[in-house]
GULUM-297844 format. One record per residue (C-alpha): x, y, z; residue number from 1. Coordinates in steps of 0.1 Angstrom, whole numbers, plus 5000, padded with zeros to 4 digits. Layout:
<sites>
+------+------+------+-----+
!    u !    v !    w ! pos !
+------+------+------+-----+
!    X !    Y !    Z ! NUM !
...
+------+------+------+-----+
</sites>
This chain:
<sites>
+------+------+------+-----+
!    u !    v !    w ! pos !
+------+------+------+-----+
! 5000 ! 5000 ! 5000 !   1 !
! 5012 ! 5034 ! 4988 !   2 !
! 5022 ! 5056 ! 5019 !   3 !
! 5008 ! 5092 ! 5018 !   4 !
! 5031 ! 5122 ! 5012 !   5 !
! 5023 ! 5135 ! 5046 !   6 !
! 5030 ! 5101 ! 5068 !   7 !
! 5058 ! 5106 ! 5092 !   8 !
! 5074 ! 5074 ! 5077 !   9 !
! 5088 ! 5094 ! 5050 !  10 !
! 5103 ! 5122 ! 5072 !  11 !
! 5140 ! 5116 ! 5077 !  12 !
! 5146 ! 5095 ! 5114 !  13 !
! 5160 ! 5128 ! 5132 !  14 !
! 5130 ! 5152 ! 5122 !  15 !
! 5104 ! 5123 ! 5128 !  16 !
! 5123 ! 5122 ! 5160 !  17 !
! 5122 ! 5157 ! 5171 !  18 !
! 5094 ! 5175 ! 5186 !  19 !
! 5076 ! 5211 ! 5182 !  20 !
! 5087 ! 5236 ! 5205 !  21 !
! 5060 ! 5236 ! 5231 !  22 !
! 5070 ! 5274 ! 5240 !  23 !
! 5061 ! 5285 ! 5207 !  24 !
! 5028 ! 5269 ! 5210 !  25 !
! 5020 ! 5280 ! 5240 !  26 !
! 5030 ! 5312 ! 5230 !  27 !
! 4995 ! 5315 ! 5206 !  28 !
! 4975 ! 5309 ! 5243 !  29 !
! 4994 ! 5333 ! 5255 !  30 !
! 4987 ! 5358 ! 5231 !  31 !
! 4949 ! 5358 ! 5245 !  32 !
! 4936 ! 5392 ! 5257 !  33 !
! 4930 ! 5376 ! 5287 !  34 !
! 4959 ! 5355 ! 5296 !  35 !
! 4989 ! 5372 ! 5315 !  36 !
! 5016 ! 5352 ! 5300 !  37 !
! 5048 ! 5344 ! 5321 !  38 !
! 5053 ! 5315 ! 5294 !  39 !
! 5077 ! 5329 ! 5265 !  40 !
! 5114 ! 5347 ! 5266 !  41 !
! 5106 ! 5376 ! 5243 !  42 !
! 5120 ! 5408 ! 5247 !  43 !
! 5094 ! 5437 ! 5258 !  44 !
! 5083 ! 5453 ! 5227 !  45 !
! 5083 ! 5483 ! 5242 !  46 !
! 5128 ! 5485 ! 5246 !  47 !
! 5127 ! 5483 ! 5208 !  48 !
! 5143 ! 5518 ! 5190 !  49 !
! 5118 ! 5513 ! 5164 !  50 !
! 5129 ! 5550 ! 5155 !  51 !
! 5165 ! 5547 ! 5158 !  52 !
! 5161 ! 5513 ! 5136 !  53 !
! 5140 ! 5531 ! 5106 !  54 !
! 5169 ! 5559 ! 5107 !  55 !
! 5192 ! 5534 ! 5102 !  56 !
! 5173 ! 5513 ! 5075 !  57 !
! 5168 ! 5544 ! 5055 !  58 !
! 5203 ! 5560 ! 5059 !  59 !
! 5213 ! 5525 ! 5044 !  60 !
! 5189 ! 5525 ! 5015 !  61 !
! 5193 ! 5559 ! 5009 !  62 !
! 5231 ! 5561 ! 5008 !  63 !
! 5259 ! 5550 ! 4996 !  64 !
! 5259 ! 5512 ! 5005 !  65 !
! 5222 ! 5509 ! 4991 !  66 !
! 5232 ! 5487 ! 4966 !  67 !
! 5257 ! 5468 ! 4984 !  68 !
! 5229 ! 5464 ! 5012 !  69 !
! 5204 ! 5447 ! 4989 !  70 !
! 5229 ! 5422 ! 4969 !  71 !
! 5246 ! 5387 ! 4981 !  72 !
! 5269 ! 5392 ! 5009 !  73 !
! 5302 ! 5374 ! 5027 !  74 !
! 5287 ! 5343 ! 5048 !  75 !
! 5311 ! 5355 ! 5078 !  76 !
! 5294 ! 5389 ! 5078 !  77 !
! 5298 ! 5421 ! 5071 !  78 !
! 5333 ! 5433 ! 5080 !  79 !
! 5328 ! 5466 ! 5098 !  80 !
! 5296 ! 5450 ! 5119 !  81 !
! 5316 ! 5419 ! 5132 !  82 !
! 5342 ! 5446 ! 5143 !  83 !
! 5317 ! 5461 ! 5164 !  84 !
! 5304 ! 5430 ! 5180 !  85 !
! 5339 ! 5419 ! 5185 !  86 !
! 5340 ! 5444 ! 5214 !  87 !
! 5313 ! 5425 ! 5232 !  88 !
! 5336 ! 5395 ! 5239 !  89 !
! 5363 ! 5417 ! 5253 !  90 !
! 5342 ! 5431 ! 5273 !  91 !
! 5337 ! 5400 ! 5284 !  92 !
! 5375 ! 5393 ! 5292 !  93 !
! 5381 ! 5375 ! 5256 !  94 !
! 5405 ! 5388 ! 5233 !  95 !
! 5383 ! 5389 ! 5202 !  96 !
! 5392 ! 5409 ! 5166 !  97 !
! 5365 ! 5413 ! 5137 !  98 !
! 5380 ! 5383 ! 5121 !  99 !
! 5372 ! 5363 ! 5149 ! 100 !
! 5334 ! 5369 ! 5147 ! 101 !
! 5312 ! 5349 ! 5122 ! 102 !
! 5275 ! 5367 ! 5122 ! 103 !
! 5244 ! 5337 ! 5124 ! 104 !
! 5208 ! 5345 ! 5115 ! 105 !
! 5201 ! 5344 ! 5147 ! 106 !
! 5215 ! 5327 ! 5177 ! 107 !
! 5195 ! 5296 ! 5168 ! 108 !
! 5214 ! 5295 ! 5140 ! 109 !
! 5248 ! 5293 ! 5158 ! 110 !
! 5237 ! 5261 ! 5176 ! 111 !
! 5224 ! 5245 ! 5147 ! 112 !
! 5257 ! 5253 ! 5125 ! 113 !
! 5279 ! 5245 ! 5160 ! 114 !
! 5259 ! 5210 ! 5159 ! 115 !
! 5268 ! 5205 ! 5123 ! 116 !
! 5304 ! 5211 ! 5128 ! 117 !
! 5309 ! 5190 ! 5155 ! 118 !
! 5284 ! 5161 ! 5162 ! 119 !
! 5282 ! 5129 ! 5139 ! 120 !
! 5253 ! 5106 ! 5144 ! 121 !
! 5253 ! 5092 ! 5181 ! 122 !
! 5280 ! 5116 ! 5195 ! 123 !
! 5276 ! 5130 ! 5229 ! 124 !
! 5274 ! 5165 ! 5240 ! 125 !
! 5268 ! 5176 ! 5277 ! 126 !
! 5244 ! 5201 ! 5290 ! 127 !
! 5234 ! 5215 ! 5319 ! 128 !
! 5200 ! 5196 ! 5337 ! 129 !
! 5181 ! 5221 ! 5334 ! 130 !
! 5186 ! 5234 ! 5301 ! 131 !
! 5175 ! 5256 ! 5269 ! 132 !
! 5151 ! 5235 ! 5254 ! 133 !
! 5161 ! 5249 ! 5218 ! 134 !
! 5194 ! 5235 ! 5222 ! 135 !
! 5179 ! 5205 ! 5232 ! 136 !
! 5163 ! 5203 ! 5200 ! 137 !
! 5195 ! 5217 ! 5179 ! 138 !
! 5216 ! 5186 ! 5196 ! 139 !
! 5183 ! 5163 ! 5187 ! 140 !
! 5185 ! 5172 ! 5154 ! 141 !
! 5220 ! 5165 ! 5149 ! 142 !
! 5217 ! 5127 ! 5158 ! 143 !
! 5235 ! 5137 ! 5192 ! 144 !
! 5233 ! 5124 ! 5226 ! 145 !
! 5224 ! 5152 ! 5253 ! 146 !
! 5236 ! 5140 ! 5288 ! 147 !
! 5228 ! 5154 ! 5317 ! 148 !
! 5254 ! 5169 ! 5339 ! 149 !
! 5253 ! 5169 ! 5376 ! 150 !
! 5244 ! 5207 ! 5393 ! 151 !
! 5238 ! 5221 ! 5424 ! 152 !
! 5231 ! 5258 ! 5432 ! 153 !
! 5263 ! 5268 ! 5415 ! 154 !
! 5260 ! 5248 ! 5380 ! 155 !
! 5274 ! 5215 ! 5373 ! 156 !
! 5298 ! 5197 ! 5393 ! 157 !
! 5332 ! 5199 ! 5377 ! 158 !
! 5343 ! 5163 ! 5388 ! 159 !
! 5304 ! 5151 ! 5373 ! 160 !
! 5313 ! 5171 ! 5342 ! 161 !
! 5348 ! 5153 ! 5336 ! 162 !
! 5336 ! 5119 ! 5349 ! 163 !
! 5302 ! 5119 ! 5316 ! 164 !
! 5325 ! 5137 ! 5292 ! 165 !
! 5350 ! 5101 ! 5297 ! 166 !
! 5321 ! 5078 ! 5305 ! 167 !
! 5301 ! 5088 ! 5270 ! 168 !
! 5332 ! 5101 ! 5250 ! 169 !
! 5314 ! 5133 ! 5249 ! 170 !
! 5327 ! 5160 ! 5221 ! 171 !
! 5314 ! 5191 ! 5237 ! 172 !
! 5298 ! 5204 ! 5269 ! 173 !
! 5268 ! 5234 ! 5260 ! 174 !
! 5266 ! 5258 ! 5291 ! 175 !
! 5250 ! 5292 ! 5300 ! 176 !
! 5270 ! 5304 ! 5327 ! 177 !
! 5256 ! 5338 ! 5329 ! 178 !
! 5215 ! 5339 ! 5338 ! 179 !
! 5204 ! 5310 ! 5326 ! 180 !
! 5174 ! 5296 ! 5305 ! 181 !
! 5154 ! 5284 ! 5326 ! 182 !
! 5166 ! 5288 ! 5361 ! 183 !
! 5183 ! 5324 ! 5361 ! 184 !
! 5215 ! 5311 ! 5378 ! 185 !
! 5248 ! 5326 ! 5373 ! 186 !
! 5276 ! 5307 ! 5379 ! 187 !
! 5306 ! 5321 ! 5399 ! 188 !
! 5340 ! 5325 ! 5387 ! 189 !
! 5351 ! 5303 ! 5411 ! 190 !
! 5331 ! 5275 ! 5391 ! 191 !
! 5332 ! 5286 ! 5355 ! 192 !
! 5373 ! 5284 ! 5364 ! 193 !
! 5367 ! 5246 ! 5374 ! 194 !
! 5345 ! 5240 ! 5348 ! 195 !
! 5369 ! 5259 ! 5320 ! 196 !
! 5394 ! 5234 ! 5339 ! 197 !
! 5371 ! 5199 ! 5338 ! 198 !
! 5368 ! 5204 ! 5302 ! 199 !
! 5403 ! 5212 ! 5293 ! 200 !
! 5412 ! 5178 ! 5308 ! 201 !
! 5384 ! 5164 ! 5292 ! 202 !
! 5398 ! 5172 ! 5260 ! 203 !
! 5362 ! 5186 ! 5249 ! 204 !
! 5349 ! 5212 ! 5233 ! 205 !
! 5327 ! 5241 ! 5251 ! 206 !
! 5295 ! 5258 ! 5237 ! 207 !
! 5291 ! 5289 ! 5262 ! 208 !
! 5257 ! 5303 ! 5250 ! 209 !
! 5254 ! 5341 ! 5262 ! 210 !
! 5223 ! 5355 ! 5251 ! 211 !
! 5212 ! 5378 ! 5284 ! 212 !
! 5241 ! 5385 ! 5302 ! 213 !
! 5239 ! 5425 ! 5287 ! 214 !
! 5205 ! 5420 ! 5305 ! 215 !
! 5217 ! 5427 ! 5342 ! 216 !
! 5198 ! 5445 ! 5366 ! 217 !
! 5219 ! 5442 ! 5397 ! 218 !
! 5250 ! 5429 ! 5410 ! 219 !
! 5290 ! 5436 ! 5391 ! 220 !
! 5296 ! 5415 ! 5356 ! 221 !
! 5313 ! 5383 ! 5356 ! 222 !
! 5338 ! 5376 ! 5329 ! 223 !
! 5331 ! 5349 ! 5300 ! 224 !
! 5339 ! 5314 ! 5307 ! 225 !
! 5359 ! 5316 ! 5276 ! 226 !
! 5380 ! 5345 ! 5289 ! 227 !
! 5396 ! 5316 ! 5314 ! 228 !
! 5430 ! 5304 ! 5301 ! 229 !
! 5424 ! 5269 ! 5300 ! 230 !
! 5388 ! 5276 ! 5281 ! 231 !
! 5400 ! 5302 ! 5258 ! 232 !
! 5410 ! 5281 ! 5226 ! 233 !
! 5380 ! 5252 ! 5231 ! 234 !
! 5353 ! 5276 ! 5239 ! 235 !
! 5325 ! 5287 ! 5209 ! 236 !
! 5310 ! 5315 ! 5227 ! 237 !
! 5276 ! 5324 ! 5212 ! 238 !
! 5259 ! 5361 ! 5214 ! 239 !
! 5230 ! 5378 ! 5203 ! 240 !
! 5217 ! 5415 ! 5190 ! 241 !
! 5176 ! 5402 ! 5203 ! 242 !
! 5175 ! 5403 ! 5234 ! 243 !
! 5194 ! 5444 ! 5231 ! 244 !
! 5179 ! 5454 ! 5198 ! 245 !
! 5155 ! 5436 ! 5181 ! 246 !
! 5148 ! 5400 ! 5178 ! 247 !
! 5129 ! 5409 ! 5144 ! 248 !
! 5166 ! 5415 ! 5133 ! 249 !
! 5174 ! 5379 ! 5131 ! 250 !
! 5214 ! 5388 ! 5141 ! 251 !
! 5234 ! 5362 ! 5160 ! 252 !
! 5274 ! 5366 ! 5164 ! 253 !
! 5298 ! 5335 ! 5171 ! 254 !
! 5333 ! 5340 ! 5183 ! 255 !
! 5348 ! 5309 ! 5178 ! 256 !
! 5385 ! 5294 ! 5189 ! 257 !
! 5408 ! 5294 ! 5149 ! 258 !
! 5404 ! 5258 ! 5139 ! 259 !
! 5368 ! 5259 ! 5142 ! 260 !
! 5359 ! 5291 ! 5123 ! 261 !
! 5364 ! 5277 ! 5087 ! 262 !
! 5341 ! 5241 ! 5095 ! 263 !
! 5314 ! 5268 ! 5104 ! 264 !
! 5319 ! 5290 ! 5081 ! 265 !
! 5313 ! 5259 ! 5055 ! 266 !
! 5282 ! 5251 ! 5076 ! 267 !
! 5271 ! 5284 ! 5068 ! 268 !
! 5274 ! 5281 ! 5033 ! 269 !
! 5252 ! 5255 ! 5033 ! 270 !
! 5227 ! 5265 ! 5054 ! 271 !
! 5218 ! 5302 ! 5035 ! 272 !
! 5247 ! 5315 ! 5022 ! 273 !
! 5253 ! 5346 ! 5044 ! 274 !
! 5227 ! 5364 ! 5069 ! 275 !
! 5204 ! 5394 ! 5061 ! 276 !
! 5222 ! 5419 ! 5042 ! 277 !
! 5206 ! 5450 ! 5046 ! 278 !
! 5197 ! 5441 ! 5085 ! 279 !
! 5235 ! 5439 ! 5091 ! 280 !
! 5243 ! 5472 ! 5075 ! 281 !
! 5214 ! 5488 ! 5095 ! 282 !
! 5225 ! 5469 ! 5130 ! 283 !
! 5259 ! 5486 ! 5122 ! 284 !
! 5245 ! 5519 ! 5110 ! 285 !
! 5227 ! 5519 ! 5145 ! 286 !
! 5255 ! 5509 ! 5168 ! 287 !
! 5281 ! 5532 ! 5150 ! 288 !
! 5250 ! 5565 ! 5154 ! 289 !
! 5243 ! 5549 ! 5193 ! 290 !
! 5256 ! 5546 ! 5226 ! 291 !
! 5250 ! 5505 ! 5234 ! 292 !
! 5257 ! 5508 ! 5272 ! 293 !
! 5233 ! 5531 ! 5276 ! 294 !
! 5208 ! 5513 ! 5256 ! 295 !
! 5216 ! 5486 ! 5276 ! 296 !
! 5215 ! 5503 ! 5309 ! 297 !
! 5179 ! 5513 ! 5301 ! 298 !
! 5173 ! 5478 ! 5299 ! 299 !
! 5181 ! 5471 ! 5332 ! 300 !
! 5156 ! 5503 ! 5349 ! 301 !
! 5128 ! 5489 ! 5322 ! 302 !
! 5136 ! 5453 ! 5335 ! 303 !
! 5141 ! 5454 ! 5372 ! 304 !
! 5109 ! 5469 ! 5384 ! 305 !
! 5092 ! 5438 ! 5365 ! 306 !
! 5116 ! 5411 ! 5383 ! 307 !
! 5107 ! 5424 ! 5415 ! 308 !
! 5068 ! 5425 ! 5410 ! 309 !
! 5071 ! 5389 ! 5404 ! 310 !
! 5094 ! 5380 ! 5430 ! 311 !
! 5069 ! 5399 ! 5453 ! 312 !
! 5040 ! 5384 ! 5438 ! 313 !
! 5050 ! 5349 ! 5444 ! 314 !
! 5064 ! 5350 ! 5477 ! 315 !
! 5031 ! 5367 ! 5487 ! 316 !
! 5010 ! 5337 ! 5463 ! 317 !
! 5029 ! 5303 ! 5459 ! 318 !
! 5019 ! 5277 ! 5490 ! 319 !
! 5041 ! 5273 ! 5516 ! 320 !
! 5069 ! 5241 ! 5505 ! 321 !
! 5070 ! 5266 ! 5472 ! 322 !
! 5110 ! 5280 ! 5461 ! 323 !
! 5122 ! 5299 ! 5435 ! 324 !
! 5151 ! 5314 ! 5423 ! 325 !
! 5158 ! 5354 ! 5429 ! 326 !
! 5180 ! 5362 ! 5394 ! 327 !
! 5205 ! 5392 ! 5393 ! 328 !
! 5194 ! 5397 ! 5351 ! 329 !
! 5177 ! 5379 ! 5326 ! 330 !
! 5146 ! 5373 ! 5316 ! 331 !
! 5135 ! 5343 ! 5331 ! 332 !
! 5126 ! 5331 ! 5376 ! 333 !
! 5124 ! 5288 ! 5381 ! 334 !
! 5096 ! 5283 ! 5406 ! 335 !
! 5097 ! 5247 ! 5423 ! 336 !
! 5066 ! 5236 ! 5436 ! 337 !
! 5056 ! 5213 ! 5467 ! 338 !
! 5069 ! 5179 ! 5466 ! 339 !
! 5041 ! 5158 ! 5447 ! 340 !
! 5027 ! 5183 ! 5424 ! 341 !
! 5029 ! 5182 ! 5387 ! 342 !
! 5035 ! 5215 ! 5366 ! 343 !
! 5022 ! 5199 ! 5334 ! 344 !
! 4993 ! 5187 ! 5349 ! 345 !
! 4987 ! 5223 ! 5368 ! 346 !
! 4990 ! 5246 ! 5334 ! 347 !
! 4950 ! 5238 ! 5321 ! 348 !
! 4935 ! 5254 ! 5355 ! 349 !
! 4963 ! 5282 ! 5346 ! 350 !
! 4952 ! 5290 ! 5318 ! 351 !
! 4914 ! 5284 ! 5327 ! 352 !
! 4921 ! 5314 ! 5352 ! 353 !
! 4943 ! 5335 ! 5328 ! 354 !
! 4978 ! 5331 ! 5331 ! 355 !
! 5004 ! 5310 ! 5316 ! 356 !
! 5040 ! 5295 ! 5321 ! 357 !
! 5059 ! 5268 ! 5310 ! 358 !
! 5063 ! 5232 ! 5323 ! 359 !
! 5098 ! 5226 ! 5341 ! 360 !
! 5099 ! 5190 ! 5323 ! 361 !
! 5106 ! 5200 ! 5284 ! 362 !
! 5142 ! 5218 ! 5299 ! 363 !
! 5152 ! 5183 ! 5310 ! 364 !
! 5179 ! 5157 ! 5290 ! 365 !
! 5175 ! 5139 ! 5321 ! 366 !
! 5147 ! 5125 ! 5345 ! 367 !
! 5125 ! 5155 ! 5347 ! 368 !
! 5116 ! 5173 ! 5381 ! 369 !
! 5080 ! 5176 ! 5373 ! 370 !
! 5071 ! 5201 ! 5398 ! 371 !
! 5093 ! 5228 ! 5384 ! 372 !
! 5081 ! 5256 ! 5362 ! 373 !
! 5099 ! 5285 ! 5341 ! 374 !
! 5086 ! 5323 ! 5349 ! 375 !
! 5092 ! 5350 ! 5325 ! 376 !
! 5085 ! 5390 ! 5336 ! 377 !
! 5095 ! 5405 ! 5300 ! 378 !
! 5066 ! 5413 ! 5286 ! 379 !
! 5039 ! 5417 ! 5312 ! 380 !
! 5041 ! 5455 ! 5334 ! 381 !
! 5046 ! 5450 ! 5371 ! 382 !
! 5012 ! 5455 ! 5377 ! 383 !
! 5000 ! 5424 ! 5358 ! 384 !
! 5031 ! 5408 ! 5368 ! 385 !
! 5017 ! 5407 ! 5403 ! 386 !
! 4978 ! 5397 ! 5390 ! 387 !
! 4998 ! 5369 ! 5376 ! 388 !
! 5009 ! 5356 ! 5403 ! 389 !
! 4981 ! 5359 ! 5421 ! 390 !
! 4962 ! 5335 ! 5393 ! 391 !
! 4987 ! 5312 ! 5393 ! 392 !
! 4985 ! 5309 ! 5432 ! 393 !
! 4950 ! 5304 ! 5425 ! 394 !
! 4955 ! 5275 ! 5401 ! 395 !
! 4978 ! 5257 ! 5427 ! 396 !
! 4952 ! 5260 ! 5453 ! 397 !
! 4921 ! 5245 ! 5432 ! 398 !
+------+------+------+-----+
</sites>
């Protein structure tokens, strides 16, 4: 019997395999009038310099790279723009020059191309249990192995790290040290230099993913895993313009140690030739016409007041047995609930009162800790921030 076009048995094993995003659907519930959504990691519409961006658009279309802007491009970037970005990464404590920097539609994109690089079929890379769920599926597409590493409050245990990486022959470790999806936690330099250190011996690879730590509200910056010695040639670091411009901008950066730089840039190739033109002329039309600190700065005053509403709202909502983590940037608070209860199961009556978050179990390579859930305070004002909470203490009650 003829199988239809549309049957998953002619998919390819690793997309058959692979699984929608379930933050992207919930994000259509979300969009409700009457849900208060705590569920996706978008940036607040309202930090966007929709201005500032159109000036630069049109100073690029109406000048003298209009032409240049609108036509085929390098696939490492445009040169002047990855000069810019460069000086992210020493402000992170890595030396970093333009030619270092490969731009990504995307930081998505990055994982995808690191995935390609590096992973054959049945190769193991590390992670951190919890973890980004998108990298999750990045690895899952790749035909790789995600293990879970060991973590306490700090991140994962240095001696757990080296002991899977020999255990599972693992290639690579993927890590966000710096207020991480889902939990918020930062790791201290005191483990990211054990960790840099655990790896080295390893003889592994690491992925440091970096996508909020512009987004601090309190506290003093912490140096770049990468900028440690023993991390500085085996570490990919991977940085964003969405979270501090515009998502819409589809504009990832990768800094990534010499002998890897030319297997991603043939990724690359092969997965769209080169990013957006014309956004990459106007991303460094606007940082060359803007101060980014200060930009950035006025993240952190739009951010904070939102991160404390909800901190207040759940301490004064959540039953007692409840914990949470307090997060010194980022976008994103992990609430454990009482022993017993199960997140998934909890998120209809959620919604049924008008609010939504996501389940802890889809960050998980591991055994999942059902009764965890991920919290963002992006979008929503302080006010609903607090209603929120209340609805979700609601839920937890009936």
């Amino acid at each position: 019997m003829a199988l239809s076009p549309a049957s998953d048995a002619t998919l390819s094993r690793r997309l058959a395999g692979t699984e929608s995003s379930p933050v992207r659907e919930l994000l259509e519930v979300a969009a409700r009038p009457e849900v208060i959504s705590l569920a996706g990691g978008l940036p607040a519409p309202e930090t966007f310099d929709v201005e500032g961006l159109a000036e630069a658009f049109t100073s690029v279309l109406r000048g003298a790279q209009a032409h240049r802007a609108l036509q085929y491009s390098r696939t490492e970037g445009d040169p002047r723009l990855r000069e810019q970005l460069s000086e992210r990464f020493r402000a992170g404590g890595l030396p970093c020059t333009g030619e270092d920097v490969l731009i990504t539609t995307g930081s998505q994109q990055a994982l995808g191309l690191i995935a390609a690089a590096l992973f054959d079929p049945g190769d193991a890379v590390l992670v951190e249990d919890p973890t980004y769920l998108a990298a999750l599926q990045s690895f899952g597409l790749a035909d790789a192995r995600a293990i879970a590493v060991p973590s306490d409050h700090d991140g994962p245990l240095p001696h757990a790290l080296l002991e899977r990486a020999r255990t599972h022959r693992a290639k690579a470790v993927y890590l966000i040290p710096t207020f991480q999806n889902p939990t918020g936690r930062t790791m201290s330099p005191e483990r990211r230099a054990a960790l840099a250190e655990a790896a080295a011996e390893a003889g592994i690879w690491i992925v440091e993913d970096d996508p909020y730590s512009a987004l601090r509200l309190e506290g003093d910056p912490v140096d770049l895993l990468a900028a440690h010695p023993a991390a500085r040639e085996r570490t990919i670091v991977v940085q964003t313009l969405s979270k501090v411009l515009s998502p819409g901008l589809r504009l990832g950066y990768v800094r990534a140690p010499a002998a890897l730089r030319g297997p991603l840039a043939v990724a690359k190739q092969a997965a769209d030739l080169h990013s957006s033109t014309i956004n990459q002329l106007a991303a460094s039309v606007w940082l060359e016409s803007h101060d980014l600190g200060k930009h950035i700065a006025s993240l952190a005053a739009h951010y904070r007041p939102r991160r404390d509403a909800l901190l207040a709202g759940l301490a004064e909502h959540l039953p007692h047995g409840s914990s949470w983590t307090e997060p010194q940037g980022g976008l994103f608070v992990w609430v454990t609930l009482p022993p017993g209860m199960d997140a998934e199961a909890l998120l209809p009556a959620a919604i049924e009162r008008g609010v939504a978050f996501v389940p802890g179990r889809f960050f998980y390579a591991a055994e999942a800790q059902r009764e965890t859930l991920r919290l963002s305070f992006a979008t929503e004002s302080p006010d609903a921030l607090l209603e929120g909470a209340a609805r979700l203490g609601a839920a937890i009650r009936s």
